[in-house]
C-alpha positions as a Markdown table, in Angstrom:
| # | Residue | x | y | z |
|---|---|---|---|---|
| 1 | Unk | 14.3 | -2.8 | -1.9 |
| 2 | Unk | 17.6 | -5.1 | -1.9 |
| 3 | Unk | 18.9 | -6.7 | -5.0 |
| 4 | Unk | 20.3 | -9.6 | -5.5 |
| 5 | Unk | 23.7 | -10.3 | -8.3 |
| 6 | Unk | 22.6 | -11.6 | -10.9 |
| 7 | Unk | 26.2 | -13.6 | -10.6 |
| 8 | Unk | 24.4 | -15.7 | -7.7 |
| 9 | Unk | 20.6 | -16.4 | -9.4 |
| 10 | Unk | 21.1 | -16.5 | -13.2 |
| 11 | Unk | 22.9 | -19.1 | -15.7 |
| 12 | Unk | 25.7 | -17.5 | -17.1 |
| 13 | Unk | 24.0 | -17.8 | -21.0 |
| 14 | Unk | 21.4 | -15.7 | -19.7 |
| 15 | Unk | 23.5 | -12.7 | -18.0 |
| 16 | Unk | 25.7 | -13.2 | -21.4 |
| 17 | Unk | 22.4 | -11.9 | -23.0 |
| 18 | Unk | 21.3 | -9.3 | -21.0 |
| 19 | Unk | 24.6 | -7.9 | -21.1 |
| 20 | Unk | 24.2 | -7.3 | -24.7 |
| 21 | Unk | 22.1 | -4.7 | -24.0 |
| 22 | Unk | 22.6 | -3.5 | -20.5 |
| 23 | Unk | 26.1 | -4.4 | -20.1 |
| 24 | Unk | 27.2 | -2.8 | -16.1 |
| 25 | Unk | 23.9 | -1.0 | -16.2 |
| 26 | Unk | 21.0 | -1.7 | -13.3 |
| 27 | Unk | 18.1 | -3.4 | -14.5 |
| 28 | Unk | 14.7 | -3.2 | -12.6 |
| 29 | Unk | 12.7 | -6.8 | -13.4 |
| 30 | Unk | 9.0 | -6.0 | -12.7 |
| 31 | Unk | 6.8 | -9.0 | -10.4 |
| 32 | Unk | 4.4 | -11.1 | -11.9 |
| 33 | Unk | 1.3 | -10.0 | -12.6 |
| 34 | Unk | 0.0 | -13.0 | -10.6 |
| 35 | Unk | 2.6 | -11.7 | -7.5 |
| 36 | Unk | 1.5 | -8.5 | -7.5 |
| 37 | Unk | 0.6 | -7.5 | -3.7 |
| 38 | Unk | -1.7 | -4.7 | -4.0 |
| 39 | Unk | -1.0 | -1.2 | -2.2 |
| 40 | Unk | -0.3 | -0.9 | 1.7 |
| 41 | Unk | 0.4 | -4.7 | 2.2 |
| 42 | Unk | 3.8 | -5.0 | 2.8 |
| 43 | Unk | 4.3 | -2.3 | 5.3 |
| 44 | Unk | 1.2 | -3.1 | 7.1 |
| 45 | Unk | -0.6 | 0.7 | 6.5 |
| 46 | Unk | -4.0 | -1.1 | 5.2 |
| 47 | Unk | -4.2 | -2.6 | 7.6 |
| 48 | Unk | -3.3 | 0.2 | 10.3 |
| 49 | Unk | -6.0 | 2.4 | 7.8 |
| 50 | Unk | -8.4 | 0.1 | 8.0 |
| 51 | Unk | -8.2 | 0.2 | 11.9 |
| 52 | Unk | -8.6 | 3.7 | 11.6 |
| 53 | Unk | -11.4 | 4.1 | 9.8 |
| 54 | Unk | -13.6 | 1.3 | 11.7 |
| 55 | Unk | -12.6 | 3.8 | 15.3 |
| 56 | Unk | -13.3 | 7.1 | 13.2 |
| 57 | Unk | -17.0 | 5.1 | 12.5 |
| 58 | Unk | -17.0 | 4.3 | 16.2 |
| 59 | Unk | -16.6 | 7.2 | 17.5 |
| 60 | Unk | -19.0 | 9.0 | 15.5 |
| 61 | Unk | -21.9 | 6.1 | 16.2 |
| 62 | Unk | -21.5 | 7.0 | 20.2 |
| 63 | Unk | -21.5 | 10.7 | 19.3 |
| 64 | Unk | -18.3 | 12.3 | 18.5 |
| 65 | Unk | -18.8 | 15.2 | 16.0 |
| 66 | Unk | -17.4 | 15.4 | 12.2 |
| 67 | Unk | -15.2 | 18.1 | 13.4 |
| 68 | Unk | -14.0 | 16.9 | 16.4 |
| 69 | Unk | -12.5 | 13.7 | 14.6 |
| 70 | Unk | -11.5 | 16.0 | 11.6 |
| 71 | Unk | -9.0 | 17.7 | 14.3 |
| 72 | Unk | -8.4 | 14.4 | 16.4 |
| 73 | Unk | -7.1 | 12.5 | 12.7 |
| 74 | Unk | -5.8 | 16.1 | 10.6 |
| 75 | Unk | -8.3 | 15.4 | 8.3 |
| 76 | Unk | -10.7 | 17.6 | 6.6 |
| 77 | Unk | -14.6 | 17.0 | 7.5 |
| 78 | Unk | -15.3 | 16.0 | 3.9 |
| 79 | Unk | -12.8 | 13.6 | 4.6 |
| 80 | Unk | -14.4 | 12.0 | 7.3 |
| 81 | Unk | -18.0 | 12.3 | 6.2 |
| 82 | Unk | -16.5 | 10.0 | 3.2 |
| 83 | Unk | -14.4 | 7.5 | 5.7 |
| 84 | Unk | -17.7 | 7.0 | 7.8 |
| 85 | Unk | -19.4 | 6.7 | 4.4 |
| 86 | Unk | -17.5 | 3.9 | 2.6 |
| 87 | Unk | -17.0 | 2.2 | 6.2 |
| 88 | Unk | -20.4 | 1.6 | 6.7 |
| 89 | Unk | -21.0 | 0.3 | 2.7 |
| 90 | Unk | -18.1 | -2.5 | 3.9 |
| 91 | Unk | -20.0 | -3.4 | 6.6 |
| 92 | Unk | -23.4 | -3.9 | 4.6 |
């Protein structure tokens, strides 16, 4: 995460303020709730889990075994059982 100064984006009444109570100090301002970006979006590993998940479901539709894509992906078999699981409830 960069930062920006506050110097460059904020009126100088404003960083008068804050510096009343954080004078030199960092200070972390939170999103929006309405920005929020949920988890994985960013950095693209939804997506790249998602992509996964639907090949792990393939795989096992044409008749690769539990264990054999619990050792392909380092993943337990209870693991996968549940991956197959909730991708075919997306699908429905």
């Amino acid at each position: 995460m960069s930062y920006n100064s506050a110097d460059s984006v904020l009126p100088d009444e404003l960083i008068e303020q804050i510096q009343r109570y954080v004078d030199g100090e960092y200070l972390y301002i939170p999103r929006k709730n309405s920005n929020q970006k949920a988890w994985g979006e960013n950095n693209g590993t939804r997506t790249m889990l998602r992509k996964r998940n639907q090949y792990i479901l393939d795989c096992y539709l044409t008749g690769m075994t539990v264990s054999r894509l619990a050792e392909e992906h380092f993943l337990s078999e209870k693991s996968i059982y549940r991956i197959i699981r909730e991708t075919k409830e997306k699908q429905n």
